[in-house]
Each structure stands twice: as C-alpha cells, then as structure tokens.
C-alpha positions as CSV (number, residue, x, y, z in Angstrom):
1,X,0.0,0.0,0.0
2,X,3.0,2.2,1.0
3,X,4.6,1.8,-2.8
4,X,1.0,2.6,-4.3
5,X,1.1,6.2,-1.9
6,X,4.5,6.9,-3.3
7,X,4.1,5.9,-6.6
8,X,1.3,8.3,-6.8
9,X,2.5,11.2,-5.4
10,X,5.4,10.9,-7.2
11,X,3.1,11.0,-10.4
12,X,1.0,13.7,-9.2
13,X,4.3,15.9,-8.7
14,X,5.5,14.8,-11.4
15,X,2.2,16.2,-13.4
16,X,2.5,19.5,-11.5
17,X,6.2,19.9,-12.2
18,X,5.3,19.3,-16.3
19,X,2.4,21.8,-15.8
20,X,5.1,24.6,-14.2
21,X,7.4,23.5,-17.2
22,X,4.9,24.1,-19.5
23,X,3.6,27.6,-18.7
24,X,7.3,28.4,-18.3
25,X,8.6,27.5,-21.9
26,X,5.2,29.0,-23.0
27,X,5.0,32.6,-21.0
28,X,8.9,33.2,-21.3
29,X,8.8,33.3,-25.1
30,X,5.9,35.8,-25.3
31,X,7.7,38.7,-24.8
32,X,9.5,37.8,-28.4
33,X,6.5,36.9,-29.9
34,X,4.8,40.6,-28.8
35,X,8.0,42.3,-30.5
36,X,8.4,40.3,-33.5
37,X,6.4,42.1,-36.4
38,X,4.4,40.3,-38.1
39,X,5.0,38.4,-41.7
40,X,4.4,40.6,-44.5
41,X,3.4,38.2,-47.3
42,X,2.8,38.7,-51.1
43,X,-0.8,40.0,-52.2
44,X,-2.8,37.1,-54.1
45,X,-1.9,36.8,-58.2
46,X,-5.9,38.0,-58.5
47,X,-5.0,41.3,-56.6
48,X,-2.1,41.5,-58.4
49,X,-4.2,41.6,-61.8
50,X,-7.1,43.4,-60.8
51,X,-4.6,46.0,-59.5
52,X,-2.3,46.4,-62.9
53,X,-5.5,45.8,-65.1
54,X,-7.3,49.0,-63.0
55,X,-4.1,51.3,-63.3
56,X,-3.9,50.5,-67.2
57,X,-7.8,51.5,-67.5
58,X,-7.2,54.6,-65.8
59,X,-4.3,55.4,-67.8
60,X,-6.1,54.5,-70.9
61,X,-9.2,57.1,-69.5
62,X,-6.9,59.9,-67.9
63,X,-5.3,60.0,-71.7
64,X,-8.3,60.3,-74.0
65,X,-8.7,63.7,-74.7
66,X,-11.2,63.1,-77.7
67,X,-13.4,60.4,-75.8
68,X,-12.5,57.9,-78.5
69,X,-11.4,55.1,-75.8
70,X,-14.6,55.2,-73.9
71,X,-16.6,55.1,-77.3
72,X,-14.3,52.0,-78.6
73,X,-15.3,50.3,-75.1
74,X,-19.1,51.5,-75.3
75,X,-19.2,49.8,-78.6
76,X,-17.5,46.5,-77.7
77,X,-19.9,46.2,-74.9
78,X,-23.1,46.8,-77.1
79,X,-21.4,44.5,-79.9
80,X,-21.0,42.1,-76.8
81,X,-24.6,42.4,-75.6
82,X,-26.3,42.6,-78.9
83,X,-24.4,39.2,-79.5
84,X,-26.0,37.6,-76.9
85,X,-23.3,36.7,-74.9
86,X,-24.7,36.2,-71.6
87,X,-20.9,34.6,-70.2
88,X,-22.8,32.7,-67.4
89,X,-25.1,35.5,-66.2
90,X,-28.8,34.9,-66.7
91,X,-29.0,38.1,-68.6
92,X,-26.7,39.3,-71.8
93,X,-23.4,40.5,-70.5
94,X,-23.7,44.4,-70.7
95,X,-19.9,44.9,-69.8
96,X,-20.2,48.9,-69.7
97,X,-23.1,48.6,-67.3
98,X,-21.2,46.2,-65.0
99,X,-18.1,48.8,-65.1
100,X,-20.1,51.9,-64.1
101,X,-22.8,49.8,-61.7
102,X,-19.6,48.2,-60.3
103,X,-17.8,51.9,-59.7
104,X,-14.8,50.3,-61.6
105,X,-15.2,53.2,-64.2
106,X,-16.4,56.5,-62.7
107,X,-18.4,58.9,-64.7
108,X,-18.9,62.4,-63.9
109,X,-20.0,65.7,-66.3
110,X,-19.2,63.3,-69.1
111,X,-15.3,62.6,-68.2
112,X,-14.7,59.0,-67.4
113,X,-12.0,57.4,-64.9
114,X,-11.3,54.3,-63.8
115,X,-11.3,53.4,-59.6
116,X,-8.3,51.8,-58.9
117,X,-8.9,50.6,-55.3
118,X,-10.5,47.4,-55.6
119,X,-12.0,48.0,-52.4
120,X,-14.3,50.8,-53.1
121,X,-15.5,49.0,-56.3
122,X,-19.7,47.6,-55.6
123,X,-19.2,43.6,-55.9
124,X,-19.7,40.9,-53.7
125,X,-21.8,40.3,-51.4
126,X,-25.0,42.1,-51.4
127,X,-24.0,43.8,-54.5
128,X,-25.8,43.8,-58.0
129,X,-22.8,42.4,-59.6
130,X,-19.8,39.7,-58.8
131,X,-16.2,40.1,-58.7
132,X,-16.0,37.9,-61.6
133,X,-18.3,40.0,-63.3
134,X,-16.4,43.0,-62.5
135,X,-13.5,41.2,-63.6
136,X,-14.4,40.5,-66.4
137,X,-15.7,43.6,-67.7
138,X,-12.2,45.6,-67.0
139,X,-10.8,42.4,-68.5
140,X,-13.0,43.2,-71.9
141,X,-12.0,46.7,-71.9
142,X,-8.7,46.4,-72.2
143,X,-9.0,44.1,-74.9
144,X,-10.8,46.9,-76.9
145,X,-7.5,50.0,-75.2
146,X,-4.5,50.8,-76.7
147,X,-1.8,51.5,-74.6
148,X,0.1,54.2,-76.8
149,X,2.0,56.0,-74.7
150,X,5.1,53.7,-74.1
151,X,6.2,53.2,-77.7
152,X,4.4,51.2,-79.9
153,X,0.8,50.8,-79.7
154,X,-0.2,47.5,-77.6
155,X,-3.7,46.0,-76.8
156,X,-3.9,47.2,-73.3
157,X,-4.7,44.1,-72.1
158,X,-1.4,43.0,-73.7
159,X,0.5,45.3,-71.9
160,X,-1.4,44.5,-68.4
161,X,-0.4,41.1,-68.7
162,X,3.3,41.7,-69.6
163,X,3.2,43.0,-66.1
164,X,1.8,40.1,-64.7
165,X,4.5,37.8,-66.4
166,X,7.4,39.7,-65.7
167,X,5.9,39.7,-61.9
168,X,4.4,36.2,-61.7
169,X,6.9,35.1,-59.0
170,X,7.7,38.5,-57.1
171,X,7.8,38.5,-53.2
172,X,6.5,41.9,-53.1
173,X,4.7,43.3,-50.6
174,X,1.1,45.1,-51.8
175,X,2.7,48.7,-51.3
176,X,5.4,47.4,-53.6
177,X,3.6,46.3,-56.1
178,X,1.6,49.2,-56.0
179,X,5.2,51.5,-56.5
180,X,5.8,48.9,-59.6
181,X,2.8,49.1,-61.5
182,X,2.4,53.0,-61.2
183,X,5.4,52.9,-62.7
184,X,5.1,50.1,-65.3
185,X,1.6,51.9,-66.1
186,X,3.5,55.7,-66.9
187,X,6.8,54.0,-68.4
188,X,9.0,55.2,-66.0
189,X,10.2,51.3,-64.9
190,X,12.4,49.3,-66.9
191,X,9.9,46.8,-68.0
C-alpha cells in the first residue's frame, strides 16, 4: 500500500512539475513573440491583376482627350450584348453597365475614370454584380484599349499582362507592387 502512496504522489508531482514547465517554456517566449512584427506576405496573383489591369484603364481614361477610348469600349460592350453573350449571367453580359454599376469606371459631367482601389469597387456580397463580373468587364475593356504611350501601340490588355508575367513570382509586398505598377503603367520602370 506504501509503494502505491509513493508511486502516486510521485506522479501527481510529477504532473504539477510538467504543468510549471509548461507555462514556463510557454510565458517566457511571449515577450519575443509581442516584438516580432508580423510576416508581410505577397498580395494574391488575382490582386495583383485586378490592381495592374485598374491602373492600365485609368491610364487608358486619364489619356483620352477626344473620348474615343470610352466610345471604342461602349461599342464593344453593345457588340458584346447585342451578340448575346450572356458569359454565365442569366441576362446578356452588358460589360459597360457592369463597369459603371460596379464603380470600376467613374463617370462624372461626361469625363470618365477608372477606380483603382479594388475595395471601393460595388461587388460581392450584397451587390448587384460579382467580382468575376467586374473582372471581367475591366478584363474586356482592355481588350478593346490601346496603350500608346510607351512606344508602340499595344492592346492594353497585352501590356497589363506583360506586367503580370514579368511579376508572376515576385515576393512583393502590396505597397510594392503598387510602387511597380504606377510605374510600369507611366513607363517610367524598366519593363
């Protein structure tokens, strides 16, 4: 009976002393946890795209003077809708309603630009249209830009998706990228 007494309370101190341990090993590293900062990591490739394919629309807007890059995308979305192309919506796909229902293209006293903070753009949740849907509409209006302000004329979405190549692996953080594509966008980068 004597060994069984000992035997326990040997355990039961035993269990106590791991328990001390423990919260030891796990309150003595918390002060290095509290000052580490935190892990930036890379924004998402969607951001990525949505960001670069924004900053090119708004470039493509801020530069036409004669309105003749928001006609060419007005008429690519009527060709698009009058073609029936609903593109999994229950309805035709009416890509310049989606951009101005969205907020992705602005229009105000008749001047056009484009929002480039996906955030503020009405998708989602609770909104008329989807992120795909939005995505697709800025996606079909570059098709129909030129981007003619860095040498040779390029279809715009051409010359978003250079971006993305020459990006596809990057570490950068979002502010980075951000830095990059304004800079990619006006030419001033050396790709």
């Amino acid at each position: 009976m004597k060994n069984k007494r000992t035997i326990l309370l040997a355990s039961l101190l035993l269990i106590v002393a791991i328990s001390f341990l423990g919260a030891y090993i796990r309150y003595s590293g918390e002060e290095e946890i509290k000052d580490a900062e935190p892990q930036k990591l890379p924004p998402t490739s969607l951001w990525v795209s949505n960001t670069v394919n924004a900053q090119t629309l708004s470039e493509v807007l801020k530069r036409d003077e004669d309105g003749s890059s928001i006609q060419a995308i007005m008429d690519y979305s009527d060709k698009i809708k009058e073609g029936g192309e609903n593109r999994g919506n229950p309805k035709p796909f009416d890509m310049m309603e989606i951009l101005l229902e969205s907020e992705i293209i602005i229009e105000s006293e008749g001047q056009y630009q484009a929002e480039i903070d996906m955030r503020k753009w009405k998708t989602g949740f609770g909104e008329e249209y989807s992120g795909a849907d939005a995505r697709q509409a800025l996606k079909d209006a570059l098709t129909i830009s030129v981007v003619d302000w860095c040498g040779n004329p390029t279809p715009a979405n051409d010359f978003a998706d250079l971006y993305l190549d020459l990006h596809e692996d990057s570490q950068a953080t979002e502010a980075e990228h951000l830095e990059n594509i304004e800079e990619y966008v006006q030419c001033r980068s050396g790709n």
